[in-house]
Backbone as a chain_set.jsonl record, in Angstrom:
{"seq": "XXXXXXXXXXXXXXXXXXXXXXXXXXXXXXXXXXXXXXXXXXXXXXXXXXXXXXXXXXXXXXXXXXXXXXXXXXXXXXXXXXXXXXXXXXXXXXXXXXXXXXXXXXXXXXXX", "coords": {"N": [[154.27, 39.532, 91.305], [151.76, 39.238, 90.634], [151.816, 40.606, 88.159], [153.453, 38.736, 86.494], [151.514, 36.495, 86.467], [149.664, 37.744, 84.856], [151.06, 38.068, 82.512], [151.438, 35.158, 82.06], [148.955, 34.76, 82.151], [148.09, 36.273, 79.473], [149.502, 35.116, 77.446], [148.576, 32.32, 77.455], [145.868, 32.781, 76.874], [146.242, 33.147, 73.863], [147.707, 31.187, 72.698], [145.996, 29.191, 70.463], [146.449, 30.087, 68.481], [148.498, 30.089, 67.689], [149.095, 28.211, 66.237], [148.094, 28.62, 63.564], [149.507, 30.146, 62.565], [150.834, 31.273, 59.302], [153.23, 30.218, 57.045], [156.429, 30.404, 55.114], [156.018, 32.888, 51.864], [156.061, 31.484, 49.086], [157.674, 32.232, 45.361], [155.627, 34.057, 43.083], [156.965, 33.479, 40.69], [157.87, 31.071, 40.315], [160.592, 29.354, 41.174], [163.276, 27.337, 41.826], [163.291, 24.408, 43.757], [165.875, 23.469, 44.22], [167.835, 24.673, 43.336], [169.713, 27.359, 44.319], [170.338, 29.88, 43.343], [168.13, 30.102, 41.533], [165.672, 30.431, 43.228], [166.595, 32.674, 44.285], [166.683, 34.525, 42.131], [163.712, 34.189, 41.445], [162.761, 35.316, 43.696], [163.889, 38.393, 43.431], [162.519, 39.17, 41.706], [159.872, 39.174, 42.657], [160.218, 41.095, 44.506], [161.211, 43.726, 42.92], [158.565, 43.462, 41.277], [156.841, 44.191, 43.294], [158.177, 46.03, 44.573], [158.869, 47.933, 43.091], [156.396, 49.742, 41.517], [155.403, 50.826, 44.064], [157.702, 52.719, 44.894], [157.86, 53.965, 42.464], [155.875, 55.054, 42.868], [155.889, 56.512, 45.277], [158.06, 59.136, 44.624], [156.242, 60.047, 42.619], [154.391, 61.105, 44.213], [156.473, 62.498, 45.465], [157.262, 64.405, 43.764], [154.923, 65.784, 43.033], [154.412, 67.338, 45.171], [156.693, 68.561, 45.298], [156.883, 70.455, 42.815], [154.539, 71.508, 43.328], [155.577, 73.268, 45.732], [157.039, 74.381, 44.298], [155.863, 76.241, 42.59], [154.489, 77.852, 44.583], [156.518, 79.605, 45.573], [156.56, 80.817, 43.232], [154.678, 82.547, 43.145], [155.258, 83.806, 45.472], [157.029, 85.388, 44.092], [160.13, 84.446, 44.277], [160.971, 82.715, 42.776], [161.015, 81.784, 38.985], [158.755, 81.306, 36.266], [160.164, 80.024, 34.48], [161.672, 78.117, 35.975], [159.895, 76.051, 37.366], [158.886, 75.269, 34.985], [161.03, 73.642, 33.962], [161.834, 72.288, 36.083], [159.439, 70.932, 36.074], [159.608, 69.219, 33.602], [161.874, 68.21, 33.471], [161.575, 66.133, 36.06], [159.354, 64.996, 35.074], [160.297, 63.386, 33.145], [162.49, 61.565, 34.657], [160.08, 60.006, 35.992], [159.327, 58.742, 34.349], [161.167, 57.314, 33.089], [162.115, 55.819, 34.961], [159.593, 54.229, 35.326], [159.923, 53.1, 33.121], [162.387, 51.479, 33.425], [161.675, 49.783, 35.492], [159.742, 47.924, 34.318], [161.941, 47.04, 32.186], [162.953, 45.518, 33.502], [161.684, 43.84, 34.702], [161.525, 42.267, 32.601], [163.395, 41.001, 31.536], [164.039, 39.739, 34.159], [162.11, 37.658, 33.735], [162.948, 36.291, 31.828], [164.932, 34.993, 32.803]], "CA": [[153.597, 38.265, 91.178], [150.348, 39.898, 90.032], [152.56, 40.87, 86.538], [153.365, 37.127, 85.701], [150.491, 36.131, 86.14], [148.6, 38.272, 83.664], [151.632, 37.827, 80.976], [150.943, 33.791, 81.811], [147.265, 34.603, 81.044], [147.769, 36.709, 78.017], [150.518, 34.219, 76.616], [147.975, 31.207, 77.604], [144.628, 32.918, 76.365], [146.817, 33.416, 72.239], [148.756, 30.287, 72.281], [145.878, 28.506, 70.128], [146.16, 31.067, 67.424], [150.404, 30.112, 67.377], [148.867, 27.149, 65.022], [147.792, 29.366, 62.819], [151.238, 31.293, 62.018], [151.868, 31.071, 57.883], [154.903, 29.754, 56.62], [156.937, 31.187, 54.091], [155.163, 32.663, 50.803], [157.244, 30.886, 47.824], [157.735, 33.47, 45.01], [155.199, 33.825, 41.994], [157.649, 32.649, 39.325], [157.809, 29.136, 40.675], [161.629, 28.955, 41.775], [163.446, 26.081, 42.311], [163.825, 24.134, 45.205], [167.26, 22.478, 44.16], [168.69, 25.777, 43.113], [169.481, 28.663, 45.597], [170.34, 30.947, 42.213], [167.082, 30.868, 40.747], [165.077, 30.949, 43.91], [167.342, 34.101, 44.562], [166.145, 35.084, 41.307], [162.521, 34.263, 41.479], [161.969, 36.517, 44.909], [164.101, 39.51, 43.591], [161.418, 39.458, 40.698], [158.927, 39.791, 43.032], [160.662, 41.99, 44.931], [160.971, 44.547, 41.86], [157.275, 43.531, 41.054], [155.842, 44.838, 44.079], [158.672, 47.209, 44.844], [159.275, 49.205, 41.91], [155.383, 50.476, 41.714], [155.621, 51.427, 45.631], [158.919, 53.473, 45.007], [157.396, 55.261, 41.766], [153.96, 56.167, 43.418], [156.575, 58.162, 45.939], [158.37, 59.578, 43.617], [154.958, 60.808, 41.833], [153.898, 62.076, 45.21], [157.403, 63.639, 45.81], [157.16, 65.483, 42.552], [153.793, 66.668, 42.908], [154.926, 68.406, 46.622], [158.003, 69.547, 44.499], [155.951, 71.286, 42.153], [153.549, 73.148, 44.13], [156.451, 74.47, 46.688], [157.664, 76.037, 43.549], [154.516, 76.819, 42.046], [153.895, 78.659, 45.648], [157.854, 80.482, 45.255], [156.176, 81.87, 41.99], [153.621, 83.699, 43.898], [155.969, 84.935, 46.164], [158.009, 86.144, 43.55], [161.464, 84.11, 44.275], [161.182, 81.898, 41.36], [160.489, 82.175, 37.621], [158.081, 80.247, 35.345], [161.369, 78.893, 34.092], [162.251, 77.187, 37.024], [158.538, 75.404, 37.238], [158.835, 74.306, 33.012], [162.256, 72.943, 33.94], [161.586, 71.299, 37.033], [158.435, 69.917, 35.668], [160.214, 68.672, 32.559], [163.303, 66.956, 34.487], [160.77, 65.334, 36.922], [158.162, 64.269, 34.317], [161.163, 62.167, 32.388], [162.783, 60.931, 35.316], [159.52, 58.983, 36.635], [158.938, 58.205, 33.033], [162.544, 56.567, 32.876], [161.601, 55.207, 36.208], [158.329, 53.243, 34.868], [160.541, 52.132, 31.835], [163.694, 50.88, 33.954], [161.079, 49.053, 36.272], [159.311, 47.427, 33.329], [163.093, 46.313, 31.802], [164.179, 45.023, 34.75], [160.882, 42.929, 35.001], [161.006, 41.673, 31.335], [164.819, 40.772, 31.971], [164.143, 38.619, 35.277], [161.087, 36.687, 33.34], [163.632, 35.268, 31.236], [165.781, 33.852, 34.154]], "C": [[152.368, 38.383, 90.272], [150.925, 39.949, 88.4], [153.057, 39.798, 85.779], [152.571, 36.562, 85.309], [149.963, 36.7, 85.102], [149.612, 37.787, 82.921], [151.475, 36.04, 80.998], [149.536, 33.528, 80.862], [147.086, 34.633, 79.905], [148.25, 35.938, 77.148], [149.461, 32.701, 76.484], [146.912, 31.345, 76.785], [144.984, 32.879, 74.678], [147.263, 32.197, 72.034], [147.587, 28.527, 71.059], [145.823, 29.107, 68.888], [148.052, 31.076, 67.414], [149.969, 29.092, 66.204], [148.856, 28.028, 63.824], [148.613, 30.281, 61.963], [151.386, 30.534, 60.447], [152.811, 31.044, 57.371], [154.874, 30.96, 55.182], [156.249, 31.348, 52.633], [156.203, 32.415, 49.714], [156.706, 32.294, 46.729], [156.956, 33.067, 43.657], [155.588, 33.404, 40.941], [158.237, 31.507, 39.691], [159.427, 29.694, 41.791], [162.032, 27.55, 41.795], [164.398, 25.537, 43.264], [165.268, 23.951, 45.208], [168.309, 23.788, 43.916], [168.508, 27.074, 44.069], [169.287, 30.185, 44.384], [168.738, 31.432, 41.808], [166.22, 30.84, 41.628], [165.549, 32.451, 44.286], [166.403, 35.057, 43.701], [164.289, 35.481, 41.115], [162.132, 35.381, 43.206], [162.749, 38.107, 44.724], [162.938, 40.194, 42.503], [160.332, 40.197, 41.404], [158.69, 41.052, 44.098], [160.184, 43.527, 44.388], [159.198, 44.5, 41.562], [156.356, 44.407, 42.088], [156.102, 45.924, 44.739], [158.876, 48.777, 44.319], [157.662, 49.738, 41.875], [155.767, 51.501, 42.903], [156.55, 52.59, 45.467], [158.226, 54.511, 43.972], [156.227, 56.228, 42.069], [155.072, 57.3, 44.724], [157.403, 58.655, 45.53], [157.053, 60.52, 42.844], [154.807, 61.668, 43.061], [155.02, 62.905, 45.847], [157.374, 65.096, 44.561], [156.008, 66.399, 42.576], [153.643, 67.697, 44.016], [155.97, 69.304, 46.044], [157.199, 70.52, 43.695], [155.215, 72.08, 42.957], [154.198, 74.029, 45.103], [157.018, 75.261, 45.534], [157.207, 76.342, 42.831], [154.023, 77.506, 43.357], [155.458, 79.573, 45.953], [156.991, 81.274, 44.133], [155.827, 82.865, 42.198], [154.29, 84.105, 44.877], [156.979, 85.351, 45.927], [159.307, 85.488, 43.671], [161.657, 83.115, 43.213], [160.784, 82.226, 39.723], [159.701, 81.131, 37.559], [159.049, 79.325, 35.002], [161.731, 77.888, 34.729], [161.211, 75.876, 37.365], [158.791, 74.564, 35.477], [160.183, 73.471, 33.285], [162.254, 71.888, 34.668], [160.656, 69.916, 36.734], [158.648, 69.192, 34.258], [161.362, 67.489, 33.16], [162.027, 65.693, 35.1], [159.743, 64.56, 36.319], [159.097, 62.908, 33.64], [161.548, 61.377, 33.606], [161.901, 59.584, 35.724], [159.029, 58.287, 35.296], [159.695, 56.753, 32.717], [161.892, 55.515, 34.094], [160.296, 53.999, 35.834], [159.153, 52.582, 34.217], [161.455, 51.224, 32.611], [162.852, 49.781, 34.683], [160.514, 47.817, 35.67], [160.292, 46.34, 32.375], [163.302, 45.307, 32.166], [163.121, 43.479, 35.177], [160.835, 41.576, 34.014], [162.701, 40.865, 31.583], [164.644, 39.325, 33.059], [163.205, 37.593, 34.849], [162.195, 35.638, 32.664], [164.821, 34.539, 32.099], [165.549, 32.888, 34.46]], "O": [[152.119, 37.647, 89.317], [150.362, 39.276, 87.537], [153.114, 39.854, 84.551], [152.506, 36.07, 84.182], [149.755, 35.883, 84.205], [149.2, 36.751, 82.398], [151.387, 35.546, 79.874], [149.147, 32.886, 79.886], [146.45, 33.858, 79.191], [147.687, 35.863, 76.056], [149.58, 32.021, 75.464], [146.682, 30.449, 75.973], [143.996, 32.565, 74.015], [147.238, 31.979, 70.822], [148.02, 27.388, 70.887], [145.037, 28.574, 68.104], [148.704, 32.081, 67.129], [150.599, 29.226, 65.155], [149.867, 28.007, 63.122], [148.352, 30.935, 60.953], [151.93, 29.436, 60.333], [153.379, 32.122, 57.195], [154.104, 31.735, 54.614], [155.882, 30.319, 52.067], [157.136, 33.2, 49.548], [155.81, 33.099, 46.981], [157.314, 32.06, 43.046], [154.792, 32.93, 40.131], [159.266, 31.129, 39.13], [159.334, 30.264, 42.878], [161.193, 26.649, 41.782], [165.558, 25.817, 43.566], [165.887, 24.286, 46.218], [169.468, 23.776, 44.328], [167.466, 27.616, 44.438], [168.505, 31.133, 44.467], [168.256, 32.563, 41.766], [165.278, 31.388, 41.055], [164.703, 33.301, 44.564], [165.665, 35.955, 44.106], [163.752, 36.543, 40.798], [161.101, 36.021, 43.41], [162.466, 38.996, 45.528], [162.579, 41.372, 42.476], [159.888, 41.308, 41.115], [157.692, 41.694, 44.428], [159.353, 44.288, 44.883], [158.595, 45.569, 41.652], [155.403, 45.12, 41.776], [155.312, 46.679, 45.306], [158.972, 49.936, 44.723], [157.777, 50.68, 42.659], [156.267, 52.62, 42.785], [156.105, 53.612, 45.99], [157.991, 55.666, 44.327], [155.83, 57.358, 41.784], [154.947, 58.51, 44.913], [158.059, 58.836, 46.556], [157.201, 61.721, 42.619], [155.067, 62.869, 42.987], [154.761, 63.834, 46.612], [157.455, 66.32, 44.664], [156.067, 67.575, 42.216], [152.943, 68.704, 43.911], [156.09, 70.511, 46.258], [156.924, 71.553, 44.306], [155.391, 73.282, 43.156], [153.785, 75.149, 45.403], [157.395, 76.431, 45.608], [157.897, 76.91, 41.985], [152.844, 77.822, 43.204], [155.259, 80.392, 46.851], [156.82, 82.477, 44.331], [156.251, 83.942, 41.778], [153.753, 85.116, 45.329], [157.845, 85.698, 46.731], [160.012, 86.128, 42.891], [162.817, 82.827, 42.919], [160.076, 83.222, 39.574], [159.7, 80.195, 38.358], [158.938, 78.106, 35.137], [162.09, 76.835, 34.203], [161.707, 74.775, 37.607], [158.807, 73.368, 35.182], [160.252, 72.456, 32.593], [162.544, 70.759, 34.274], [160.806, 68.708, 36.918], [157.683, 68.547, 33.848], [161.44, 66.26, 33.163], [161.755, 64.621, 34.559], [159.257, 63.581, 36.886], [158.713, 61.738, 33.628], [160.887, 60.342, 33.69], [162.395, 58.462, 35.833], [158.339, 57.269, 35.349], [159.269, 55.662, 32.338], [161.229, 54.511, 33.837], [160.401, 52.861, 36.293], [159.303, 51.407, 34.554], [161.237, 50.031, 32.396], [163.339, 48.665, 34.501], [160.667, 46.74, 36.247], [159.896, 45.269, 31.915], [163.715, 44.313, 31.569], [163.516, 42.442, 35.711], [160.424, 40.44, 34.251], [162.498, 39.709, 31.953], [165.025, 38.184, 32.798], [163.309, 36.533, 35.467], [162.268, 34.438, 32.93], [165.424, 33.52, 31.764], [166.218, 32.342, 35.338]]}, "num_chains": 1, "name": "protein.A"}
């Protein structure tokens, strides 16, 4: 009985802060209402806009953990230098490609 009560309270003491709940945020490249396509279009934009950073910053911070576990193999002898210039060559283009593809993909959906 005691345990209703309080979730009555707690549900009673919040319920003037339910007004307050924000509706849906429409998507920075307008959209339009009449079309489901190019609203589709306008929120995968912003999707990519705010996704594709997010994904390359971990990516940067996976690479830079990649690197020092085998910049710390060096020093204990199970790796070469080679393996470090290679790694850090692959991994430098990849997030390179990665910026560019993100950047494409942005310039691409503007014109939608």
């Amino acid at each position: 009985m005691k345990a209703r009560l309080f979730i009555w309270l707690c549900l009673f003491s919040v319920h003037p802060a339910w007004a307050y709940i924000p509706g849906n945020q429409d998507p920075t490249t307008g959209g339009d209402k009449d079309n489901i396509l190019k609203t589709f279009f306008a929120y995968a934009y912003d999707a990519l806009l705010y996704g594709g950073p997010i994904g390359i910053a971990g990516a940067v911070i996976y690479y830079i953990i990649h690197m020092w576990g085998i910049f710390q193999e060096i020093r204990a002898e199970r790796k070469t230098k080679n393996d470090f210039i290679t790694d850090g060559i692959i991994g430098a283009s990849l997030i390179l490609l990665s910026i560019w593809g993100v950047n494409y993909g942005l310039n691409l959906m503007e014109k939608v």
